[in-house]
KOLKE-410757 format. One record per residue: x, y negated, z of N, C-alpha, C, CB in turn; residue in three letters. Coordinates in pm, 1 decimal, padded with zeros to 6 digits. Glycine has a CB too. Layout:
BEGIN
{atom {X; Y; Z}; {X; Y; Z}; {X; Y; Z}; {X; Y; Z}; "ala"},
...
***
This chain:
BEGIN
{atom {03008.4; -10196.8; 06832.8}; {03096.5; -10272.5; 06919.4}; {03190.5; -10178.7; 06994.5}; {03015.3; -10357.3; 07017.5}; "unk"},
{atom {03114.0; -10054.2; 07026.5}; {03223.4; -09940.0; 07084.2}; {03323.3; -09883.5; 07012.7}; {03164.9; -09826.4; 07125.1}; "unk"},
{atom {03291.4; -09903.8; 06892.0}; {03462.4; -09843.2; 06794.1}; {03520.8; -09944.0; 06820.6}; {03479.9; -09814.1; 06603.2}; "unk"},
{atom {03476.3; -10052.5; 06792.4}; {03556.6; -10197.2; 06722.5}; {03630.6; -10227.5; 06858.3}; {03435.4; -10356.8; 06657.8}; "unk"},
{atom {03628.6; -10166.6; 06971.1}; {03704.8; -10235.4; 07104.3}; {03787.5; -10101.2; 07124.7}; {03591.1; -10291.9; 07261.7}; "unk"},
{atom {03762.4; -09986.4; 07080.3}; {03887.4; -09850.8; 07107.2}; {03947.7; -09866.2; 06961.1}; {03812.8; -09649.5; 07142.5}; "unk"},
{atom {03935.6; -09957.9; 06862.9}; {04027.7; -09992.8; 06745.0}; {04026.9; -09924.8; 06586.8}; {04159.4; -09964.0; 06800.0}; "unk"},
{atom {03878.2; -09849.3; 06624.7}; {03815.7; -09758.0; 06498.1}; {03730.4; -09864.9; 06397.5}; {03693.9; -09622.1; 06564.9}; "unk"},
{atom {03737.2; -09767.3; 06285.4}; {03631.6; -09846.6; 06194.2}; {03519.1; -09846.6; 06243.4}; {03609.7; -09801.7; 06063.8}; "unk"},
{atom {03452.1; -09948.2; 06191.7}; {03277.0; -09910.2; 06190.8}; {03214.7; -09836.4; 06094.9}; {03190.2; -10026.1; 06180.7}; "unk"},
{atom {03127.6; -09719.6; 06142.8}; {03076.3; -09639.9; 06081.9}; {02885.3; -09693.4; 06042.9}; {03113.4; -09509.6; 06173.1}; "unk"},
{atom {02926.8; -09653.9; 05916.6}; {02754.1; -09686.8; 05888.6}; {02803.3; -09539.8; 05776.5}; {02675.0; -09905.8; 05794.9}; "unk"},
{atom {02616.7; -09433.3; 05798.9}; {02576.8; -09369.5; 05743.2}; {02515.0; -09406.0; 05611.6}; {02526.6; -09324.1; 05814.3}; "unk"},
{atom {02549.1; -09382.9; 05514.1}; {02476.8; -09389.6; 05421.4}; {02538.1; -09538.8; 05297.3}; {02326.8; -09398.2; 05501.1}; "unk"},
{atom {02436.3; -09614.2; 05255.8}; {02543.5; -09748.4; 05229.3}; {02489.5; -09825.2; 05309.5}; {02559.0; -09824.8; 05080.6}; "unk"},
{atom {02392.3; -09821.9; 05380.0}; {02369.0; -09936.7; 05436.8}; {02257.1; -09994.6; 05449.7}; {02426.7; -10005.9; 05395.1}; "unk"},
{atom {02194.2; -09967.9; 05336.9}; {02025.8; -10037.7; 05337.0}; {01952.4; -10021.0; 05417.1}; {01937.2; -10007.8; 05247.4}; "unk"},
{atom {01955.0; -09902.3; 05436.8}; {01813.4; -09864.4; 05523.8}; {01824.0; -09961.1; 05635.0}; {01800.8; -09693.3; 05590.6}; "unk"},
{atom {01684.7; -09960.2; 05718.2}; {01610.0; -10099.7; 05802.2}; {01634.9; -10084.0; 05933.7}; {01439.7; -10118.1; 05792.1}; "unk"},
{atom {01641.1; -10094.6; 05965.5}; {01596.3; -10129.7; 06153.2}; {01545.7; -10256.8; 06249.4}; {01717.7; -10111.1; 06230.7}; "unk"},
{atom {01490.7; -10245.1; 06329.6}; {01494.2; -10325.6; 06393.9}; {01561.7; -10290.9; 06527.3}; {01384.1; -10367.5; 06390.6}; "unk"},
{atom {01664.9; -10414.8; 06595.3}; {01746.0; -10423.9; 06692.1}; {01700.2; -10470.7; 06774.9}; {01838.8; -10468.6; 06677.8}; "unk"},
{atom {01681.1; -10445.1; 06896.9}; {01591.5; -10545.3; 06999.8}; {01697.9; -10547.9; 07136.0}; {01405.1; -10465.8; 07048.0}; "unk"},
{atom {01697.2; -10678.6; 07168.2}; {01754.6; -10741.6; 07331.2}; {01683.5; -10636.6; 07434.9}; {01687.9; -10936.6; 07376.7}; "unk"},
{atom {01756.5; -10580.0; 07491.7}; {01666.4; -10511.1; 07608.9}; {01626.5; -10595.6; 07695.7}; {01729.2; -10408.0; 07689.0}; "unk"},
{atom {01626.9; -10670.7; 07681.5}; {01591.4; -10819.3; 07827.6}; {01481.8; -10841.4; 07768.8}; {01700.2; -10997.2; 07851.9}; "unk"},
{atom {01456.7; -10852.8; 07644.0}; {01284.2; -10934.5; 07555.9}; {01221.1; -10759.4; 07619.1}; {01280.1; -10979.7; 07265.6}; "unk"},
{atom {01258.1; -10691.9; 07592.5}; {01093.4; -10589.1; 07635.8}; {01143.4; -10540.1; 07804.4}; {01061.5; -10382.5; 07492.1}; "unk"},
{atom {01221.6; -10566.3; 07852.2}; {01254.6; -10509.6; 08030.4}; {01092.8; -10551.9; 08095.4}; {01426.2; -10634.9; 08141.8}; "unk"},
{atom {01045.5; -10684.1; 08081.8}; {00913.5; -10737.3; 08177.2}; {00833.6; -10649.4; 08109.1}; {00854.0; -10911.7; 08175.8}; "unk"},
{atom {00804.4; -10606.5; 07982.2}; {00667.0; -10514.4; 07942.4}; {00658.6; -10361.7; 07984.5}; {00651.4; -10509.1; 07779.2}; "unk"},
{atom {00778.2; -10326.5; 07981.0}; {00813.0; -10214.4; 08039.2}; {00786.4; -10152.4; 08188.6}; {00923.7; -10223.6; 08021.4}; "unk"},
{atom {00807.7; -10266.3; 08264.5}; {00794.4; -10289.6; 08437.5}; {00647.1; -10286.3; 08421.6}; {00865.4; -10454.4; 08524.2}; "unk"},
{atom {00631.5; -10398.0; 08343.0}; {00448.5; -10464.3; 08397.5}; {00385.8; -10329.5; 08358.2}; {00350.9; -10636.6; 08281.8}; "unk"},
{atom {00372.2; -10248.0; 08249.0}; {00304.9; -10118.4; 08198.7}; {00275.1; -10014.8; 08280.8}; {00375.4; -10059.8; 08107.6}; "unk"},
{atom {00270.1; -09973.1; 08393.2}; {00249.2; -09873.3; 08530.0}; {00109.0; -09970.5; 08590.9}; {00426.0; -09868.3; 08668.2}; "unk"},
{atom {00134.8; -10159.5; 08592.7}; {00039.4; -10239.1; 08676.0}; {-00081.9; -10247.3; 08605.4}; {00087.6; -10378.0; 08709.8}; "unk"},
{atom {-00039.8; -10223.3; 08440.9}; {-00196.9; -10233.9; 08337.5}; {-00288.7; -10143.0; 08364.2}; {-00183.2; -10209.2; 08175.3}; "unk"},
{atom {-00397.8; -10113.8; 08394.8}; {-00492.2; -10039.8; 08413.6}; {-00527.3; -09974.8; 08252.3}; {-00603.4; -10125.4; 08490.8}; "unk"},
{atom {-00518.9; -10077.4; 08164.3}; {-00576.8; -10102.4; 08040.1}; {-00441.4; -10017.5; 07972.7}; {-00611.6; -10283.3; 07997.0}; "unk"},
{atom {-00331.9; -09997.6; 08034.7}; {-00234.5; -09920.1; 07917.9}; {-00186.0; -09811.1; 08001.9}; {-00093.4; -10015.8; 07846.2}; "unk"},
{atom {-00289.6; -09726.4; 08100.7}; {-00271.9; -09608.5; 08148.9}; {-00324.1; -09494.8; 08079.2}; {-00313.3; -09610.5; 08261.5}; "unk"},
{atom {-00204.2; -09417.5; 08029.9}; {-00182.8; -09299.5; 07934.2}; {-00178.9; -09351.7; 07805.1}; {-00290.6; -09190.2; 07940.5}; "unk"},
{atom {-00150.5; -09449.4; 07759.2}; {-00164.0; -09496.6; 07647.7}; {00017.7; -09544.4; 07547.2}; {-00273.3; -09623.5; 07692.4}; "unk"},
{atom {00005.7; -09528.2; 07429.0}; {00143.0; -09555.6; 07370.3}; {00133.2; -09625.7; 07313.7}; {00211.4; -09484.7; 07309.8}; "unk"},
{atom {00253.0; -09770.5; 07345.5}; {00279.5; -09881.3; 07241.5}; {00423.6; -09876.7; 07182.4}; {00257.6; -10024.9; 07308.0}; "unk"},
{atom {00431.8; -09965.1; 07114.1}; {00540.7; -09993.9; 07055.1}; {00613.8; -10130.9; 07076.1}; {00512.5; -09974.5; 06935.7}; "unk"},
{atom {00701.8; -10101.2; 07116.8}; {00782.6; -10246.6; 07177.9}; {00896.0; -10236.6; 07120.8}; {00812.0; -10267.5; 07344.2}; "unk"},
{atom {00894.5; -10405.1; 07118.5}; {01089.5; -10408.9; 07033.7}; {01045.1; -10527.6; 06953.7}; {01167.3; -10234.0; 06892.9}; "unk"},
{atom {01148.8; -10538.5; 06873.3}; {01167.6; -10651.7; 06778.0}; {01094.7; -10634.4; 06649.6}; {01312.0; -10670.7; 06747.2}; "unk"},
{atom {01074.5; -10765.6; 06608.2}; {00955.3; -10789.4; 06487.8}; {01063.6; -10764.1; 06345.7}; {00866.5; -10991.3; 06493.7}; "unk"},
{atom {01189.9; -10828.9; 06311.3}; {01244.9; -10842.8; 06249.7}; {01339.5; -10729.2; 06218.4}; {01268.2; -10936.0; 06275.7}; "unk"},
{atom {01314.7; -10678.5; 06109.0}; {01442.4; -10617.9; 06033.7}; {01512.6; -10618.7; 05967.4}; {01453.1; -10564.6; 06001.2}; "unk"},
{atom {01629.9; -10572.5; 06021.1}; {01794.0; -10601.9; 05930.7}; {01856.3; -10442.1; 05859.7}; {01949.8; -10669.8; 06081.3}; "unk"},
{atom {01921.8; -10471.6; 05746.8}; {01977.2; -10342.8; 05735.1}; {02113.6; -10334.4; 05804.2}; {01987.4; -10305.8; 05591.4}; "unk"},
{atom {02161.3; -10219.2; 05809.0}; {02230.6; -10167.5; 05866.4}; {02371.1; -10245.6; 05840.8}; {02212.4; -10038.5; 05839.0}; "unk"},
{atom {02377.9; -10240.6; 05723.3}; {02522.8; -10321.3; 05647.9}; {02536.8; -10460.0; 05686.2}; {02518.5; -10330.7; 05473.9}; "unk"},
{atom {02410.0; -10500.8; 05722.1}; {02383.0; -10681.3; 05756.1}; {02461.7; -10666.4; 05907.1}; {02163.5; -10752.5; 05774.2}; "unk"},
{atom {02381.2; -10564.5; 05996.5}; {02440.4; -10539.7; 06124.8}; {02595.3; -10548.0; 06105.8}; {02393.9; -10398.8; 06182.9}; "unk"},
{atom {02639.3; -10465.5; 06103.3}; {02790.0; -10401.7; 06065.4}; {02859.7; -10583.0; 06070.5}; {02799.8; -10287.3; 05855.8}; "unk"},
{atom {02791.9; -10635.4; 05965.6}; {02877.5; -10775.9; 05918.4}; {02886.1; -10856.3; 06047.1}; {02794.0; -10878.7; 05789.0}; "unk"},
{atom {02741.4; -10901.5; 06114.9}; {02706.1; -10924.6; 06240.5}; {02778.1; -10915.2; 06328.7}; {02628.4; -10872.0; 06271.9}; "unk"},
{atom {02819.1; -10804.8; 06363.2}; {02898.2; -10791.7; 06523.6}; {03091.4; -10798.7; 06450.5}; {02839.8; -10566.1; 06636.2}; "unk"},
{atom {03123.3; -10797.7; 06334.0}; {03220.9; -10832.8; 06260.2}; {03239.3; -10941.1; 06330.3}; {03205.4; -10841.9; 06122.5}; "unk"},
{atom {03138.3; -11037.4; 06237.1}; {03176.8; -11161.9; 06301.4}; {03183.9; -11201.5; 06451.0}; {03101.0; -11242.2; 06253.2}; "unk"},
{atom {03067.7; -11151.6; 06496.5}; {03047.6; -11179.6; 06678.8}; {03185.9; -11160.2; 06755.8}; {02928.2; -11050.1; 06761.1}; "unk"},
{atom {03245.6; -11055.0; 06690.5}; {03391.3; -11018.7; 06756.1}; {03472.7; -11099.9; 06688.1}; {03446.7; -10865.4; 06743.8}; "unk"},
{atom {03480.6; -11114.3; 06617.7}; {03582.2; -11271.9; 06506.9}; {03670.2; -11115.7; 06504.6}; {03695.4; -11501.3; 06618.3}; "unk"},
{atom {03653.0; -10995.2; 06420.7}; {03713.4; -10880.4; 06379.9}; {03695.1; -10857.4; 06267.8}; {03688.1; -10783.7; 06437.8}; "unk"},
{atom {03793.7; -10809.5; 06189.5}; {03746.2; -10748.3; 06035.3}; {03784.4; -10645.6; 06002.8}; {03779.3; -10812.4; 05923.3}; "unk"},
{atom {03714.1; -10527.5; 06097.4}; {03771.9; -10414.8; 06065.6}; {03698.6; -10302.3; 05967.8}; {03801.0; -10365.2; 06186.6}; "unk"},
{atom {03775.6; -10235.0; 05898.8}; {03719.3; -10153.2; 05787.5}; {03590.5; -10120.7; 05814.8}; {03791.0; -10031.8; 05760.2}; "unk"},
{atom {03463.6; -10131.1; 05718.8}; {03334.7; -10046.7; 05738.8}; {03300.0; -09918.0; 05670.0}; {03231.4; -10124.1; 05707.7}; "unk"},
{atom {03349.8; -09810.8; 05725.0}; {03331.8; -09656.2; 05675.3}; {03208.3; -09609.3; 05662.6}; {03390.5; -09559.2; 05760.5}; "unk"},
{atom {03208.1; -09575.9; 05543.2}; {03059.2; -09525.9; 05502.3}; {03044.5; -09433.6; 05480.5}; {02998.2; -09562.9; 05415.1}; "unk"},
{atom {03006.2; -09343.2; 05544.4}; {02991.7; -09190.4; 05609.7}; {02828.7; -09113.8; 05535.2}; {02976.2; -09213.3; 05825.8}; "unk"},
{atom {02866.3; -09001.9; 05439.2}; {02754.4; -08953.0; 05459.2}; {02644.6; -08987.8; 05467.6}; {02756.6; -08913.7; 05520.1}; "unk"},
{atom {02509.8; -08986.0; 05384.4}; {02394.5; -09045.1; 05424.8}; {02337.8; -08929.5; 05543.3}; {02291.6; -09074.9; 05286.6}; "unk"},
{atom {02236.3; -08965.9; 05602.3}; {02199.5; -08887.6; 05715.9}; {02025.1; -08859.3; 05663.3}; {02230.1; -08985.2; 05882.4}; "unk"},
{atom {01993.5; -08749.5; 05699.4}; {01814.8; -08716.8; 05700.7}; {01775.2; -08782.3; 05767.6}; {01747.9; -08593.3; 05741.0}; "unk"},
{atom {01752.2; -08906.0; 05762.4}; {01651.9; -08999.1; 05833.2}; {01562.4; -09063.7; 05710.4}; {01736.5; -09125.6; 05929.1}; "unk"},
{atom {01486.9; -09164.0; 05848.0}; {01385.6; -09281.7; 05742.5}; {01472.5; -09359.4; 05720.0}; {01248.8; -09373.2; 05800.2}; "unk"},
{atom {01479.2; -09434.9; 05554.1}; {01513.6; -09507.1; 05544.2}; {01466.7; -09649.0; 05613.6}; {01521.3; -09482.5; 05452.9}; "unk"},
{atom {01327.7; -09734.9; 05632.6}; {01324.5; -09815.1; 05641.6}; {01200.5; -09800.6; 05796.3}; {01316.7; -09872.0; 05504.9}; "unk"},
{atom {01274.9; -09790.5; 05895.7}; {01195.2; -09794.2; 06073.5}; {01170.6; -09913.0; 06134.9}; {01285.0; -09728.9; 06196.0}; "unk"},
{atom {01025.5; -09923.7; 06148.7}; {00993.3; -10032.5; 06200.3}; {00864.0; -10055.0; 06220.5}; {01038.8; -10117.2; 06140.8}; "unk"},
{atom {00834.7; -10114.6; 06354.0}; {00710.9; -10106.9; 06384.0}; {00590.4; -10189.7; 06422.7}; {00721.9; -10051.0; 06445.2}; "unk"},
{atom {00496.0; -10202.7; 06414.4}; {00414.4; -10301.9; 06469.7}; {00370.0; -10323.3; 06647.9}; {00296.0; -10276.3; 06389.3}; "unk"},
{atom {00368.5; -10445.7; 06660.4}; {00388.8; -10473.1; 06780.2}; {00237.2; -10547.9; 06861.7}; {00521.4; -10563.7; 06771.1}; "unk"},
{atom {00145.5; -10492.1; 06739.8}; {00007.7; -10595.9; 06764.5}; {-00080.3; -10562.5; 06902.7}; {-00111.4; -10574.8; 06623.7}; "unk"},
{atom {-00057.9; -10431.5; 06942.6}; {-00153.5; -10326.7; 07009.1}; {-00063.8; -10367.4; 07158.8}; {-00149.2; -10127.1; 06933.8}; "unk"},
{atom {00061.4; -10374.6; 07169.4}; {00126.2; -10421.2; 07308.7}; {00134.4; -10581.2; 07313.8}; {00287.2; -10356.3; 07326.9}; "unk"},
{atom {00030.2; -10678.1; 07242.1}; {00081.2; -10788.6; 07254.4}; {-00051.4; -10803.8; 07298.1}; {00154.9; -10865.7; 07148.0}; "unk"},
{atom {-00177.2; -10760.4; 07266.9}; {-00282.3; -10774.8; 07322.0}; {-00261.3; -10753.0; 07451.6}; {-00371.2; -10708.7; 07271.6}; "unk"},
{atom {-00242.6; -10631.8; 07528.9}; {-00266.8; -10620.6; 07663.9}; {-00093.7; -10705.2; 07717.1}; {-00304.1; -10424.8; 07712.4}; "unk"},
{atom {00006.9; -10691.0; 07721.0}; {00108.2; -10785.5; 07778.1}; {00113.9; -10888.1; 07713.1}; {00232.7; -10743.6; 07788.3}; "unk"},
{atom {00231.8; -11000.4; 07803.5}; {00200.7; -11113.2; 07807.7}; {00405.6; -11071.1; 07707.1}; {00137.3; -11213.3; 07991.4}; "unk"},
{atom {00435.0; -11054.3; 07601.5}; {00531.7; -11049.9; 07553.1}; {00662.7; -11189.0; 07519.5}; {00475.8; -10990.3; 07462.1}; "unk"},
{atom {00773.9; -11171.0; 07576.1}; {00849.7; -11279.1; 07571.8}; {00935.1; -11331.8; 07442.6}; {00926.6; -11257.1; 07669.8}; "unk"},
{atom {00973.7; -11422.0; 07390.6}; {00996.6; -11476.0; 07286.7}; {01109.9; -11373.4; 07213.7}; {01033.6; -11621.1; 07316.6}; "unk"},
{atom {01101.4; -11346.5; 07108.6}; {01258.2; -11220.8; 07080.4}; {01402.3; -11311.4; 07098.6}; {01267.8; -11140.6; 06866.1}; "unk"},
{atom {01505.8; -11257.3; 07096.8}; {01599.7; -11303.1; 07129.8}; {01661.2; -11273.3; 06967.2}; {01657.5; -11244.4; 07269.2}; "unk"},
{atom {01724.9; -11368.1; 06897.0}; {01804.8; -11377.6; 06792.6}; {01888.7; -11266.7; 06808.6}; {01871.2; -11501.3; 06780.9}; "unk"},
{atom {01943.4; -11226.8; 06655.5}; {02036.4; -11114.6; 06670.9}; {02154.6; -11146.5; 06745.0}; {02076.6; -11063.2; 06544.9}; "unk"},
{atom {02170.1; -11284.0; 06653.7}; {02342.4; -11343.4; 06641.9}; {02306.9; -11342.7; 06798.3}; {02405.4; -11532.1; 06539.0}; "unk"},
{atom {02294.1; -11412.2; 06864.0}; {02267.5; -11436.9; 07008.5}; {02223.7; -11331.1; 07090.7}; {02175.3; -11532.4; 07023.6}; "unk"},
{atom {02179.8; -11206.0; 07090.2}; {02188.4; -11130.3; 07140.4}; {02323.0; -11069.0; 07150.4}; {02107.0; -11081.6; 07107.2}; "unk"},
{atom {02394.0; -11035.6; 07011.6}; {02535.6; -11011.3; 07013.4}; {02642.6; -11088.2; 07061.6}; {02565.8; -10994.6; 06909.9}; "unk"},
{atom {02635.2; -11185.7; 07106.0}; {02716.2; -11313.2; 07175.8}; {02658.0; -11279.5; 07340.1}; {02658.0; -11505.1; 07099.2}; "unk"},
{atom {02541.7; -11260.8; 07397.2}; {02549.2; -11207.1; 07560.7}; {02585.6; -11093.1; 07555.7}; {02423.6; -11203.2; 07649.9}; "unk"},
{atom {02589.9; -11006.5; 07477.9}; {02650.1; -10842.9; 07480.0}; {02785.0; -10872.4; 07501.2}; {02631.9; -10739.8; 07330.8}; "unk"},
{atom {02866.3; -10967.6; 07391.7}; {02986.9; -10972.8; 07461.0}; {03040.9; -11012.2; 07525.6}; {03040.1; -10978.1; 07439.3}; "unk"},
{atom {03005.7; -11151.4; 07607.8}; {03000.7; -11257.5; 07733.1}; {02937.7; -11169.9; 07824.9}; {02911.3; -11408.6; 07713.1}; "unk"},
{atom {02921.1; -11029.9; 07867.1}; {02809.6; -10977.0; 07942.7}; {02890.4; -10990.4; 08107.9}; {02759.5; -10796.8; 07880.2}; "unk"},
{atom {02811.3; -10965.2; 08201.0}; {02873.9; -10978.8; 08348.1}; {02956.1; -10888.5; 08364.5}; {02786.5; -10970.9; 08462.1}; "unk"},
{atom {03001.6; -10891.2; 08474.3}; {03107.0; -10843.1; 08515.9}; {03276.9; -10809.5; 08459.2}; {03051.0; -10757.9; 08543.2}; "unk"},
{atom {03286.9; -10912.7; 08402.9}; {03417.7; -10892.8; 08333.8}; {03383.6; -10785.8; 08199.8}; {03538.0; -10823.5; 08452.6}; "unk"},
{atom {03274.0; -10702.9; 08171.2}; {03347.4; -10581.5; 08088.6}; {03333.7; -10655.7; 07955.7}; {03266.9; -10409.0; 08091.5}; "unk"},
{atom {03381.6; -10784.4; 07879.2}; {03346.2; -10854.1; 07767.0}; {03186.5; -10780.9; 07725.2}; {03477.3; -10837.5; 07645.8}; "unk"},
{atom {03110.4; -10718.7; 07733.2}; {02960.8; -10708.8; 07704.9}; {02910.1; -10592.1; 07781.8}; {02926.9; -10690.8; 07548.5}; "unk"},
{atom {02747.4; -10608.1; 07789.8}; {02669.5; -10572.1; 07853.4}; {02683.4; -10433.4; 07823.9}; {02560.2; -10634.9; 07839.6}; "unk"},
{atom {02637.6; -10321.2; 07949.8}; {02604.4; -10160.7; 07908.4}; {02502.0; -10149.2; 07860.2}; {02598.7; -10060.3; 08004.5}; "unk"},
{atom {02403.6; -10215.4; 07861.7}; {02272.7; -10211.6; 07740.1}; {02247.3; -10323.4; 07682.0}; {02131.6; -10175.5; 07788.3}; "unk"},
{atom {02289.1; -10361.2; 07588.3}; {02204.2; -10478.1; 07506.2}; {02129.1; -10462.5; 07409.0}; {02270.4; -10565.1; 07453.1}; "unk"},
{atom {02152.0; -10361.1; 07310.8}; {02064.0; -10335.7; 07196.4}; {02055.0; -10184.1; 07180.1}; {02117.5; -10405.5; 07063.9}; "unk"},
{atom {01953.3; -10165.7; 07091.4}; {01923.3; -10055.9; 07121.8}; {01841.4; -10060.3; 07002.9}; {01875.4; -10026.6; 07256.5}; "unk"},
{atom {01774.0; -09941.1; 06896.4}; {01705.9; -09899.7; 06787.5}; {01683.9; -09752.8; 06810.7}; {01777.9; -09932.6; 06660.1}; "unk"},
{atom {01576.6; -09738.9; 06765.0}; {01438.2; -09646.8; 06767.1}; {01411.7; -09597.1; 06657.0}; {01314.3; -09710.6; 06802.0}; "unk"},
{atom {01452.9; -09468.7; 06599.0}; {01409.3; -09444.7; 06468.1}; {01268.8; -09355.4; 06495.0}; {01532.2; -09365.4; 06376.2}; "unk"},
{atom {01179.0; -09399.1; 06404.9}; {01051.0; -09307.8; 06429.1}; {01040.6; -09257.9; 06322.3}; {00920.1; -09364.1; 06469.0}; "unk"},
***
């Protein structure tokens, strides 16, 4: 969304396939807070975020549309990463009380409706490669 508003292509590494999952920072903000009050998840590591994964190229199309933009998608170089990141969420759903995920399309629609005038939010999504 940050090229596509200074008037650049969108860049995707590689062609595209590889996985991710995208997550609303608003669906994990309460697990995050509540995690200091758990007794039961002191010193301990979970994994939070979204259940669902999209590839990269699906994204790209996604916020295309969300912006009603059709600007070139440059495909840059594959990068040394994992192809396909994503994680299970079973071990933080036991101890928190986890909130419903928020749709992509609809996450990308409050990113750009976001407050304060700036057409979208300074954090809305966010991915985790492990």
């Amino acid at each position: 969304m940050n090229q596509l508003t200074q008037g650049k292509p969108l860049t995707v590494f590689g062609d595209g396939s590889q996985t991710r999952t995208f997550t609303y920072v608003r669906d994990i903000a309460s697990v995050i807070a509540q995690a200091p009050l758990n007794p039961r998840a002191c010193g301990d590591v979970f994994n939070v975020g979204a259940d669902k994964p999209y590839p990269v190229r699906e994204l790209a199309e996604r916020v295309r549309q969300a912006m009603e933009m059709r600007p070139e998608i440059q495909f840059l170089p594959v990068r040394k990463e994992v192809l396909h990141a994503h994680a299970t969420h079973i071990k933080v759903r036991s101890l928190f009380e986890c909130p419903t995920e928020t749709p992509l399309d609809e996450g990308l629609r409050r990113r750009l409706t976001g407050p304060k005038g700036l057409g979208y939010e300074k954090v809305a999504y966010y991915t985790r490669d492990y």
